[in-house]
N, C-alpha and C positions, 0 to 999 in steps of 0.2 A: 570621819565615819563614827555614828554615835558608838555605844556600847549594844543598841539592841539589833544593829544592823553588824554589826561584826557578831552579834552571835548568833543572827539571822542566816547569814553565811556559810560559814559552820556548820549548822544546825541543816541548813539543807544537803550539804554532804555526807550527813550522816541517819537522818531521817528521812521520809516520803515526804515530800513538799515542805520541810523545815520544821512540821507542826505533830503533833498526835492525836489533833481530832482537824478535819478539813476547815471550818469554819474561823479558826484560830488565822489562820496565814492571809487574811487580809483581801485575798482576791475578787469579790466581789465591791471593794471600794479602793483599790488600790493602795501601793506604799508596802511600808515595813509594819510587820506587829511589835508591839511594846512587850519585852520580855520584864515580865516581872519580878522586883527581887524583892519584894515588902510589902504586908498589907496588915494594913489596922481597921477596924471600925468602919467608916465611910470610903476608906480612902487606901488607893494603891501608889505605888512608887516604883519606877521602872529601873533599868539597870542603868540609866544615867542619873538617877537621882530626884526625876521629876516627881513630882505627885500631883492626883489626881482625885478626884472624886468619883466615884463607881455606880452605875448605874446597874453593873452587868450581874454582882455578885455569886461569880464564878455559874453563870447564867442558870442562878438560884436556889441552890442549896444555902447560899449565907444568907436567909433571912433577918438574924440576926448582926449581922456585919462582919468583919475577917479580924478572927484572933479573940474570940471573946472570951472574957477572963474562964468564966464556968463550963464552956467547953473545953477549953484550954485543958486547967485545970482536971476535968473527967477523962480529955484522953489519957493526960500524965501521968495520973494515978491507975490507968487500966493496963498503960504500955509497961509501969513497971512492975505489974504481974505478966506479961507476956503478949506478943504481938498476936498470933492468932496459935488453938490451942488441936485444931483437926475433930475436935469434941463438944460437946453443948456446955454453955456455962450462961450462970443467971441474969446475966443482962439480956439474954436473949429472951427469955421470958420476959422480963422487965419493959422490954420495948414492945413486945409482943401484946401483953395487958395494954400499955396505951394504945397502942394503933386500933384493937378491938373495940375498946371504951367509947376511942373520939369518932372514930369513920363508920358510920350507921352499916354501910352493907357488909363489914367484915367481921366475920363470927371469929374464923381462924387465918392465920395470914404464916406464908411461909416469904423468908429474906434470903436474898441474891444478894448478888454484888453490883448490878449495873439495873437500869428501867428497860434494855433491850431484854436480858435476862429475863424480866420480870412480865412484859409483853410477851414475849413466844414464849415462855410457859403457861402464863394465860392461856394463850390462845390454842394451847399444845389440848389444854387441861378442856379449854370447851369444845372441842373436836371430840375430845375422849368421850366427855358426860354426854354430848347430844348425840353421840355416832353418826357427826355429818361431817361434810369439809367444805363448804365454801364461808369465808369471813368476809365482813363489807366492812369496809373503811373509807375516809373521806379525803377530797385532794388537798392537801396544805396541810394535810395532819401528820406529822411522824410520831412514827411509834417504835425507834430503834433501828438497828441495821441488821435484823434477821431480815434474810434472802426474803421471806414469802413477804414480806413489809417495804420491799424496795420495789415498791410498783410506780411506775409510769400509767396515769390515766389515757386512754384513748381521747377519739375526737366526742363522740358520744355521751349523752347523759349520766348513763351509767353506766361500765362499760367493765369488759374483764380484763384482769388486769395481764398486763404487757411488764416486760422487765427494766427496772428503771437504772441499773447497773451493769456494765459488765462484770460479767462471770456469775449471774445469777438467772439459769437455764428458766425457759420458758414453762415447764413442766412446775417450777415450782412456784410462779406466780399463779398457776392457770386456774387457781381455787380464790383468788381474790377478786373482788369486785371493786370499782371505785367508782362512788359517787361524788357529786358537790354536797362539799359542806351548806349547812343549814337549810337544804332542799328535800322537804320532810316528799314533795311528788316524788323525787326520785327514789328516793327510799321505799315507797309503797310501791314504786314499778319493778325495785330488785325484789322486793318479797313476791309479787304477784309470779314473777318467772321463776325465782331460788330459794322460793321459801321451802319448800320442804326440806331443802340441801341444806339453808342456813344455818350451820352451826354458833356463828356471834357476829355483831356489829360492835367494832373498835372505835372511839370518838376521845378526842379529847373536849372536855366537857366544854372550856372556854377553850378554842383555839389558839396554840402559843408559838409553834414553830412557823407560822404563817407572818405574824405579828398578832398580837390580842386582837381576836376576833371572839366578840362574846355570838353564845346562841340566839337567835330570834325566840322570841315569845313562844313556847309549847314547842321548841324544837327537843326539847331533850323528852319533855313526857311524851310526844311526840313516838319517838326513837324506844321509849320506855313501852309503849303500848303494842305497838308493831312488833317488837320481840317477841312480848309476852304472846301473841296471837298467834306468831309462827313457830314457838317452841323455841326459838332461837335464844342466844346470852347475849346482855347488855354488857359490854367490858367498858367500862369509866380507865381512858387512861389519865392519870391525875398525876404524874410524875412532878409536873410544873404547879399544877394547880392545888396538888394533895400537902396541907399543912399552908399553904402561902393563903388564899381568899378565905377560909377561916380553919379553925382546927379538924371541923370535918370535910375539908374540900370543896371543890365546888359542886357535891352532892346535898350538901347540906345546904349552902348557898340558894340553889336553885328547886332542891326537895325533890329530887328524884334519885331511886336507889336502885343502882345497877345488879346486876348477879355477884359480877368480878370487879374488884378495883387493882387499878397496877401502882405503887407507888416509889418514890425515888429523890433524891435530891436532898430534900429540907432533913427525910427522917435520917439521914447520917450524918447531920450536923458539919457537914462538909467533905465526909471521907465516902469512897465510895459504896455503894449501897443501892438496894433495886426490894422491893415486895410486890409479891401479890396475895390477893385476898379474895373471900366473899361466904358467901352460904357454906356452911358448916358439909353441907353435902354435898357440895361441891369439891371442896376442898379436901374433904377427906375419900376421895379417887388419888389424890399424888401418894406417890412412894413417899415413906415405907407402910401408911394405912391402907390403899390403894393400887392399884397396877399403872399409873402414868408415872413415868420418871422423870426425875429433874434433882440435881445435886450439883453441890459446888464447892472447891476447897475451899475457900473464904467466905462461904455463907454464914451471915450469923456471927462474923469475927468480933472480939471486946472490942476494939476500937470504935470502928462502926458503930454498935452496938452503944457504950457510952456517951458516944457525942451525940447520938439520938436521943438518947434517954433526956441528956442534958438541955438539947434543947426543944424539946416541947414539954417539958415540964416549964422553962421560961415560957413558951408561948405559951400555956394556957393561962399566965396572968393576968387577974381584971385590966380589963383596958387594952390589953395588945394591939389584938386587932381592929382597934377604933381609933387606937393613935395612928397605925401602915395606915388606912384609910385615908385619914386626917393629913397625913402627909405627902401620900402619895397625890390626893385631891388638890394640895398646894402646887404640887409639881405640874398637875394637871391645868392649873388656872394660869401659872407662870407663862406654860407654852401656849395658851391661846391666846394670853395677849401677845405673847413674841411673833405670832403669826399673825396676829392682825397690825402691828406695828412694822413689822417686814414683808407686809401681803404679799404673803407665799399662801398659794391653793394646797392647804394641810389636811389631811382628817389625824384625828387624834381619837385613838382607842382605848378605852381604859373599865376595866372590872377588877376593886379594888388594885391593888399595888402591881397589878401587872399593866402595861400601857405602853403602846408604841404610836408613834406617828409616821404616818403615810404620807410620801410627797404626789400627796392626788386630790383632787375637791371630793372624791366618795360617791356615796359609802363607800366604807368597805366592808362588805359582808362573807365572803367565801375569797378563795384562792382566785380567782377568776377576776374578782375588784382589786386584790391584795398585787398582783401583776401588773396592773394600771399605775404602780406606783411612779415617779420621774428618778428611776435607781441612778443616774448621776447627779443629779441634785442633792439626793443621799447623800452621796461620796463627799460632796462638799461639803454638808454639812456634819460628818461624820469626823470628816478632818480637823474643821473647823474647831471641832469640842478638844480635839488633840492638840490646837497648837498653843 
């Protein structure tokens, strides 16, 4: 029995499913997960000593790679003035100037601990400003594990939302709407019925919990137009995309500017951390300028807080995001000849350094192609890279 399967063991006696996020335990490709006991740069090393090269990067917060000296470094020197302090201190400003500087739609941005966090306070906050309650969101899109976001679409175009979880009562879906991604028709049929109710449309701009699914052409100005007509908020969830496709997101990328941005991941340089953002008047409705509440013991910790700081001042160096590009584009050309040399019927996704491949001939444009995929084919070739 290796080391990761004996701690696999264990580990299910003592936790839900062995894991502390679902995705972790392997179940949808079978086998043991690799418990990790070491990670450098490109590369992890599990608790039998193998290593590995990482595609996942702690599924991407480490833009950077794991253990970078100058993160390193910023946490060490933040931890030894204290882990977190229950009170404001100047990195949180510090990080706060960058986030407002590089991400066009955010005046002022208040930090969470987690991008669910940062999601249902959004979405708390555009309830408040529009005095409406129905939000549309799209299928294959996650946006965290608040109840009102664990919707199951219907059979239906666009359809309201059903509960996609046990123990998350139907009353508290029954204000969601779910359409298909990049189906700007269906989008104009939920506005024609819920527009006036529409309080906000949630999107992640490139789709990432699906697999990379970029937007169709005019889908986001699209999305951007339709708002603005119904009174409704554009909320950009960018957790994945915010700081990885360039410093201002995939807002910037594609030139359309949301009300709300949610963002997570990249900006705490690997610890955890959640924002949201946007119009100045907007924003200033949350407590304590405001009457919408939202607080949190660890909002805003030095930790966090530094390893942020630390690494998007690395990112904005000339060049960054044209070498991820430049590389990530190599990895890009590698797998299409792998697929044309092992004709395997592949589609390969990719909007700068983000890029998965689909065991399907394609497209894949929405949840609905992205399901077409041959998921035990997956599994083999998933193992495959493991053995």
């Amino acid at each position: 029995m290796t080391q990761s399967e004996e701690l696999f063991a264990r580990a299910q006696r003592l936790i839900p499913g062995g894991v502390n996020s679902p995705v972790r335990a392997f179940k949808a490709v079978g086998g043991t997960p690799l418990f990790i006991r070491k990670a450098e740069g490109a590369r992890v090393w599990d608790a039998d000593g193998r290593g590995f090269i990482d595609y996942l990067g702690s599924w991407g917060p480490l833009i950077l790679g794991h253990a970078h000296p100058s993160v390193l470094e910023a946490i060490t020197q933040a931890a030894a003035k204290g882990t977190s302090y229950g009170a404001p201190c100047a990195a949180e400003v510090e990080l706060a100037d960058r986030v407002t500087r590089l991400v066009p739609s955010i005046q002022k941005v208040r930090f969470v601990s987690s991008g669910t966090e940062a999601t249902m306070s959004a979405l708390r906050l555009a309830r408040a400003f529009t005095g409406r309650r129905k939000i549309l969101k799209f299928e294959g899109c996650y946006h965290g594990h608040a109840d009102a976001l664990l919707v199951a679409a219907g059979s239906g175009v666009a359809t309201l939302g059903i509960p996609g979880s046990p123990g998350v009562p139907e009353g508290t879906v029954a204000d969601t709407i779910v359409a298909p991604y990049n189906d700007l028709g269906a989008v104009e049929r939920v506005a024609g019925e819920h527009g006036r109710d529409l309080a906000a449309v949630i999107v992640e701009p490139v789709a990432g919990n699906m697999g990379c699914v970029p937007p169709r052409d005019g889908y986001l100005q699209g999305l951007r137009d339709m708002t603005t007509r119904a009174g409704a908020l554009l909320v950009f969830d960018e957790v994945i995309t915010g700081f990885r496709l360039s410093t201002g997101g995939a807002q910037v990328l594609y030139g359309v500017k949301p009300d709300l941005t949610c963002l997570g991941k990249i900006i705490g340089g690997g610890l955890p951390v959640g924002a949201y953002g946007g119009r100045a008047e907007i924003m200033d409705q949350v407590a304590p300028s405001g009457p919408v509440y939202q607080a949190g013991t660890l909002s805003g910790n030095p930790l966090a807080m530094a390893a942020g700081i630390a690494t998007i001042d690395l990112l904005q160096r000339a060049g960054t995001y044209k070498r991820l590009d430049t590389l990530a584009a190599r990895l890009h050309a590698g797998l299409l000849g792998a697929r044309e040399e092992a004709d395997v019927k592949v589609t390969i996704n990719r909007v700068g350094s983000m890029i998965t491949l689909f065991f399907t001939p394609g497209p894949v444009v929405d949840y609905a192609t992205a399901k077409k995929s041959d998921t035990a084919l997956f599994a083999r070739f998933f193992h495959g890279l493991l053995a």
